[in-house]
C-alpha positions in Angstrom: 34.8 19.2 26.1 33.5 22.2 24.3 30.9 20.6 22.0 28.9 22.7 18.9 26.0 21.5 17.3 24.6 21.7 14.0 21.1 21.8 13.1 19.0 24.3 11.7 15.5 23.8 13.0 17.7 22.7 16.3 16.7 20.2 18.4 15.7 18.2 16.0 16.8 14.5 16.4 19.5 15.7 18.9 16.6 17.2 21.3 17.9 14.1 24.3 21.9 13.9 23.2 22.4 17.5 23.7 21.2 18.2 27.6 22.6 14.6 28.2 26.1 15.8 27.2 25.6 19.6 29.2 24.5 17.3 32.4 27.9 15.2 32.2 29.5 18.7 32.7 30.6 20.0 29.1 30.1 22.9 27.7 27.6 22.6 24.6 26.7 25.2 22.0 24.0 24.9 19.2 23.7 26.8 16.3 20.1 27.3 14.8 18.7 29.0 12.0 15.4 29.3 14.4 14.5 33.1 15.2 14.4 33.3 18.6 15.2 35.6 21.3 16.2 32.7 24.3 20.3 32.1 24.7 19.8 29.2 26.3 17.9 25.5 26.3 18.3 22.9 28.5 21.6 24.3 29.3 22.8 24.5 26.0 23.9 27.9 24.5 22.1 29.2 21.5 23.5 30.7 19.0 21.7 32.4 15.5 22.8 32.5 12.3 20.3 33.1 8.9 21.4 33.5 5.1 22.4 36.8 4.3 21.3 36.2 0.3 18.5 34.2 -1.2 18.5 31.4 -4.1 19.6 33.1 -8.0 16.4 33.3 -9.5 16.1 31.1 -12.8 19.2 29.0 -11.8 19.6 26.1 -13.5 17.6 23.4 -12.1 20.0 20.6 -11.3 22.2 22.6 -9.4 19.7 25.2 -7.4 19.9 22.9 -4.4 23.0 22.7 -4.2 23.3 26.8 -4.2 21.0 26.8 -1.4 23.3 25.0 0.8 26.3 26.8 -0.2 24.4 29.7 1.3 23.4 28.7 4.5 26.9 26.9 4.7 28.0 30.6 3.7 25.9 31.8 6.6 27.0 29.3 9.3 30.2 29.5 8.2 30.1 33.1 8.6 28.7 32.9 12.6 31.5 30.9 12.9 34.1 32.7 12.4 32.5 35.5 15.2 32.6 32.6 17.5 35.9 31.8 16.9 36.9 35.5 17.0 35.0 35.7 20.4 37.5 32.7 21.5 35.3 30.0 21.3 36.9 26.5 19.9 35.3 23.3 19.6 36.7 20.0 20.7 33.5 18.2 18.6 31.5 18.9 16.4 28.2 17.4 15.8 25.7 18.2 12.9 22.9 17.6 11.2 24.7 18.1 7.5 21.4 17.6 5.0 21.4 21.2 4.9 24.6 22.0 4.3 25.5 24.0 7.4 28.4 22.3 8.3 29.7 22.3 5.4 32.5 25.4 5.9 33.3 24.6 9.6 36.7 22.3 9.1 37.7 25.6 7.5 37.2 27.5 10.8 38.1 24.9 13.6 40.7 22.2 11.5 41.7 20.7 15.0 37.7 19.6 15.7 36.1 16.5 15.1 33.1 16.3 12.9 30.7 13.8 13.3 27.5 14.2 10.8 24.1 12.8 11.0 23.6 10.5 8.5 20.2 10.6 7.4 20.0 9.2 3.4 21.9 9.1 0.8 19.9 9.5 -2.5 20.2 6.3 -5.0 18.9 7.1 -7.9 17.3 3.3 -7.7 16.1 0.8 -5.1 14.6 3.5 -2.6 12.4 6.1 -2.8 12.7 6.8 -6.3 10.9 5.2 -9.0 9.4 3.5 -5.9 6.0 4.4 -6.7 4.5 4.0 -10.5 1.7 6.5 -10.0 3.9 9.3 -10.0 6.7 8.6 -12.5 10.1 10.7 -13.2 8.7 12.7 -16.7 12.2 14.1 -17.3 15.0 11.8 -17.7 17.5 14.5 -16.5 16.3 14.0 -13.2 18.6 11.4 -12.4 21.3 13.9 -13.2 19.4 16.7 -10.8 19.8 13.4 -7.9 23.5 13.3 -8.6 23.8 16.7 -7.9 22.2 16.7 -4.4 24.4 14.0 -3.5 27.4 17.1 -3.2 26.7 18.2 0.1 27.0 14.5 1.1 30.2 14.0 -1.0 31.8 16.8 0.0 31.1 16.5 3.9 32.5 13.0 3.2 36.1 14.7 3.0 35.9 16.3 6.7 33.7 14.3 8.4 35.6 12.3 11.2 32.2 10.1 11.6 28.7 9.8 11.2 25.9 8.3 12.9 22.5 6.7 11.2 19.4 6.0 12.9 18.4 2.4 10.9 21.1 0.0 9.3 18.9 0.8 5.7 19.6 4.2 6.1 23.4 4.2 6.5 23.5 1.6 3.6 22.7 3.8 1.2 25.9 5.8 1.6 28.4 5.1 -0.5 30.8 2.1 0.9 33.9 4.8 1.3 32.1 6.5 4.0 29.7 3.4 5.0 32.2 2.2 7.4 32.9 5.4 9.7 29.2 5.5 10.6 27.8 4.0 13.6 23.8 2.9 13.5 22.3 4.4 16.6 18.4 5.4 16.5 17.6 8.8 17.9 15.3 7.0 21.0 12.5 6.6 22.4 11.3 7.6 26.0 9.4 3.8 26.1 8.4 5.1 29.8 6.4 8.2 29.1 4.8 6.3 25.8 3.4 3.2 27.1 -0.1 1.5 27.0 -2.6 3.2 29.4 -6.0 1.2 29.0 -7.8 3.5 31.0 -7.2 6.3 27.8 -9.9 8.8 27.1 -10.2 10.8 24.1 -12.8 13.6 23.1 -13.3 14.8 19.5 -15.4 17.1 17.4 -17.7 15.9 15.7 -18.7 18.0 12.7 -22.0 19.4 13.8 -19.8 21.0 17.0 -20.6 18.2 19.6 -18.0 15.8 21.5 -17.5 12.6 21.2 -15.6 10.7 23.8 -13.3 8.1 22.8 -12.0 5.2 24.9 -10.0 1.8 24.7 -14.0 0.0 24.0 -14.6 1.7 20.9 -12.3 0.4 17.3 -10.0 3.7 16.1 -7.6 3.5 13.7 -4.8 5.5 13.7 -3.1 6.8 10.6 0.1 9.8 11.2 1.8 11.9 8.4 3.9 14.8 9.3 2.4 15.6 6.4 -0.3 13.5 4.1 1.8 12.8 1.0 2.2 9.7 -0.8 5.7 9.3 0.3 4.1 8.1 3.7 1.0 6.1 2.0 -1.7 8.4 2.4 -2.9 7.8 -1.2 -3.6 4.0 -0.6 -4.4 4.9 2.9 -7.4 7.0 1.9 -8.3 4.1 -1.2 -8.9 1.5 1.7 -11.5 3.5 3.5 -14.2 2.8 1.4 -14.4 -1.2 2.1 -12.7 -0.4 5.4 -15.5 2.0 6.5 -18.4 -0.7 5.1 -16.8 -3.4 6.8 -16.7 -1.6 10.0 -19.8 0.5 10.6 -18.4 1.3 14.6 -15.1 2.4 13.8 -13.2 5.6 13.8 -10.7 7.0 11.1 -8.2 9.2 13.4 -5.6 11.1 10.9 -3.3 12.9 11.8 -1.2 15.0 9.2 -0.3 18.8 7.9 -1.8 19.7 4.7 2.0 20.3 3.2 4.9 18.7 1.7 7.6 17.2 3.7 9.1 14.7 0.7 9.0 14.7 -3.0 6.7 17.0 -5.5 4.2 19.2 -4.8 0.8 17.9 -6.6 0.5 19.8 -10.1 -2.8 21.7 -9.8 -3.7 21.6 -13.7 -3.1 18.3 -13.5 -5.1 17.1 -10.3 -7.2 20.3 -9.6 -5.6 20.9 -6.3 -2.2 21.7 -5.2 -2.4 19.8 -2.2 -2.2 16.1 -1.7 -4.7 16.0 1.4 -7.7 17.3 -0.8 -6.8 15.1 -4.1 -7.4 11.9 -2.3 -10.2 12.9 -0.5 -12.2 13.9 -3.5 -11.2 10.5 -5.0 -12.7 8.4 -2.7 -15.3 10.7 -1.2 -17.7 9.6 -3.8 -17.6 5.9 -2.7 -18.2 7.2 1.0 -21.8 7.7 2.5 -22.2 10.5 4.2 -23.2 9.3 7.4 -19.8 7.1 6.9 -17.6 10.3 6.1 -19.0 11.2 9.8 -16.3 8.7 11.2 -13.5 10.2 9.8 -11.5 12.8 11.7 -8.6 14.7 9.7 -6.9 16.5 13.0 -4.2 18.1 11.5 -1.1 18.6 13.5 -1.6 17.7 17.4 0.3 18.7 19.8 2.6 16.3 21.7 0.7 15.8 24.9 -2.4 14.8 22.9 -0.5 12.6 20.3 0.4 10.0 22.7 -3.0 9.7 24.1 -4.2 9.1 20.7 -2.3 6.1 20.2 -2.6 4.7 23.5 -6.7 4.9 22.0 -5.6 3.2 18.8 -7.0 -0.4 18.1 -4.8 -0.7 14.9 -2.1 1.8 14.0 -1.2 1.9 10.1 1.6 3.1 9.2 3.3 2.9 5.5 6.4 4.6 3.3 8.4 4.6 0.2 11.1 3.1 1.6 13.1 6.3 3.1 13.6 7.4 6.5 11.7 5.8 9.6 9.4 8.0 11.4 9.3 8.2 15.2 6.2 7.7 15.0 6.2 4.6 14.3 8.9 3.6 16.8 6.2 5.5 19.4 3.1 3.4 18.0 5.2 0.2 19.0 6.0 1.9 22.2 2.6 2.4 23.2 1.2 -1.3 22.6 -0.2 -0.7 19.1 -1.1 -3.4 17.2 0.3 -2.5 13.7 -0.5 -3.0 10.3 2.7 -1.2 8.1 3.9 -1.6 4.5 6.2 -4.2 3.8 9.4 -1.4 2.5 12.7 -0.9 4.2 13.4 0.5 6.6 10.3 -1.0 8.5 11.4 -5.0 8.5 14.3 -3.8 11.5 11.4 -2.5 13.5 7.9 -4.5 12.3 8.8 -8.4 11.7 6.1 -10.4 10.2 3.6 -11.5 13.0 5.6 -11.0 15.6 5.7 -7.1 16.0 2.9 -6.4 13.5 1.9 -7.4 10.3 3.0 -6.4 7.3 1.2 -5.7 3.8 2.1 -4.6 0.3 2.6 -0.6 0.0 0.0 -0.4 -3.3 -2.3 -2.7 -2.0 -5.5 -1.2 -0.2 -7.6 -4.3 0.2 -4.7 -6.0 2.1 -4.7 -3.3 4.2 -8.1 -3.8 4.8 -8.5 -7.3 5.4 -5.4 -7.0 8.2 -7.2 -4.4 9.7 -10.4 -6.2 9.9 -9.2 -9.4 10.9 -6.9 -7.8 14.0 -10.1 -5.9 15.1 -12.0 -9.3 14.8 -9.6 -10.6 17.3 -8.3 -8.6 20.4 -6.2 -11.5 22.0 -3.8 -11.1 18.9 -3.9 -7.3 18.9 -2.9 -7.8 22.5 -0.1 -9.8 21.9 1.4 -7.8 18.7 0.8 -5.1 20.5 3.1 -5.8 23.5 5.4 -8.1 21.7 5.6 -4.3 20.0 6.4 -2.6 23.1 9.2 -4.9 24.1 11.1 -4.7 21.0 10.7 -1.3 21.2 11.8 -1.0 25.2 14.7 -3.4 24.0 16.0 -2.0 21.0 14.9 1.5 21.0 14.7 2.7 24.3 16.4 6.4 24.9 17.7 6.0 28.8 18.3 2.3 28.3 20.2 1.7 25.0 20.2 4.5 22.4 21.2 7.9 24.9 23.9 5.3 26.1 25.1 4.3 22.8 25.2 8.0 21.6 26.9 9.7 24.6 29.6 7.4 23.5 29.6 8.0 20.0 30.5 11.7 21.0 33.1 10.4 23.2 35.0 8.6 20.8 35.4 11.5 18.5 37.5 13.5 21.2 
């Protein structure tokens, strides 16, 4: 087949489906908003595309999202056509649609099948929003703005042949007229590369310049953001290191997160002083924090891949929370390397973390039970043992790429021919 993907910051979450499908002998094209000068990955044949116009200024609010994705529709839609006039025609069609690219391309190819990654569908209740009391809608149009970003989901829902969801939560918050054309398939994860190594070393920086080396006898806890924003819980995180430090006085605070926004509002700065999340909490609970206990915490920003999974093969207990929204890999890879968990109890987490069997689970808002689960699994390694590879194996068994989820996929794409 002649397959096209979709994604703008491409791979993305088709990074293992795309050189699986150029190794079974098709032909596979992605196109990529990324600037880059390679024509080729992995076998698969890049192709650019960027907006030729940006955003209206000072247009209306509820709809400027919206515009945005009629542009880079515009723009894809636009590449398209140069494909098409170059003689290339696509059998399928895969995409990532949350930006709108694919929006156009039924108008291009009519005769290829369209199947969209299903990612979330915004409810304006009983996820993410109005989830959290600390940072409350103030304008009751918003609900009205939500509506309005459901369009690029609505309207791919009139071409799309299929979609595919990585959780069962996520693909039930579409809409039950499309619910039933997606299939649930997670993304994977290579359970062979990230597994357990005991003999793990890790040096840090301290914050006078000298190392520290880090192994599987010393108590780390991990905590991993894309970004640390109080979609992903880094607000109570940060208000259970006061009692979690005191109650500790050996352990290290490893935390690993960008300074930005990946979900919901940017902090207002006349309101909190800062206009980044990261700093906020920190000068919240810094004053309950000795100094020679602020030592032990280790903000390391982004880290690169190949020093990621080292770092929670160190971990003695892995924490992991979220509004309830999309699951992050990383947690998926935390089970995957033997972690012993401690994660909020939200959806979609209960497929992956079941109550003391694959880790334990605490309330989202509650710092002191985050606490007291941490402390009582670093009290007792036998048990972080076994949540950690009772972990591992529901990971290997329902989230393994090679094993179960590349399979599943590579015939997902099949059965849109």
């Amino acid at each position: 087949m002649n397959i096209l993907f979709i994604h703008q910051n491409f791979p993305g979450q088709f990074k293992f489906l795309a050189p699986a499908l150029v190794q079974q002998g098709h032909r596979v094209l992605a196109m990529t908003m990324q600037k880059t000068d390679a024509k080729n990955w992995q076998g698969v044949e890049l192709v650019n595309y960027k907006a030729a116009r940006g955003t209206t200024p000072n247009v209306h609010p509820w709809v400027s999202d919206f515009e945005t994705k009629t542009i880079r529709g515009e723009a894809c839609f636009r590449a398209a056509l140069a494909m098409k006039a170059q003689g290339f025609t696509p059998d399928v069609i895969v995409a990532h649609h949350g930006w709108g690219e694919s929006l156009f391309l039924k108008d291009v190819w009519p005769t290829a099948k369209l199947g969209i990654y299903c990612e979330f569908f915004y409810p304006p209740s009983g996820a993410d929003v109005g989830f959290d009391p600390e940072f409350p809608e103030t304008d009751p149009g918003d609900v009205c703005r939500l509506r309005l970003k459901n369009l690029n989901n609505l309207l791919h829902f009139e071409v799309a042949d299929a979609g595919i969801s990585p959780t069962q939560w996520q693909a039930s918050t579409f809409p039950d007229g499309f619910r039933h054309k997606i299939t649930v398939i997670h993304d994977g994860i290579d359970t062979h590369m990230v597994s357990p190594n005991p003999a793990v070393t890790l040096n840090l920086k301290k914050s006078d310049g000298s190392d520290i080396a880090l192994s599987k006898n010393d108590e780390v806890i991990t905590f991993v953001n894309r970004n640390l924003e109080p979609y992903r819980g880094y607000h109570t995180f940060m208000r259970a290191l006061p009692a979690l430090l005191q109650a500790r006085p050996n352990a290290r605070i490893l935390i690993v997160g960008g300074n930005d926004v990946s979900y919901g509002a940017r902090p207002d700065k006349a309101k909190y002083g800062s206009d980044h999340w990261k700093d906020i909490f920190i000068q919240e609970v810094r004053p309950q924090i000795s100094d020679a206990n602020w030592q032990r915490v280790h903000f390391l920003g982004h880290v690169p891949y190949q020093y990621f999974i080292p770092l929670l093969q160190l971990s003695s207990v892995h924490v992991y929370l979220t509004y309830p929204f999309v699951l992050s890999w990383s947690l998926l890879e935390a089970m995957s390397a033997g972690c012993a968990i401690v994660a909020s109890d939200t959806m979609p987490l209960r497929e992956a973390i079941l109550q003391n069997e694959t880790g334990r689970l605490v309330n989202f808002f509650d710092p002191a039970a985050i606490t007291r689960e941490v402390c009582a699994l670093l009290d007792n390694p036998d048990e972080r043992l076994r949540l950690g590879s009772k972990a591992r194996a529901f990971a290997q068994s329902h989230y393994d790429l090679q094993s179960v989820c590349l399979p599943a996929q590579l015939k997902w794409v099949e059965s849109l021919r």
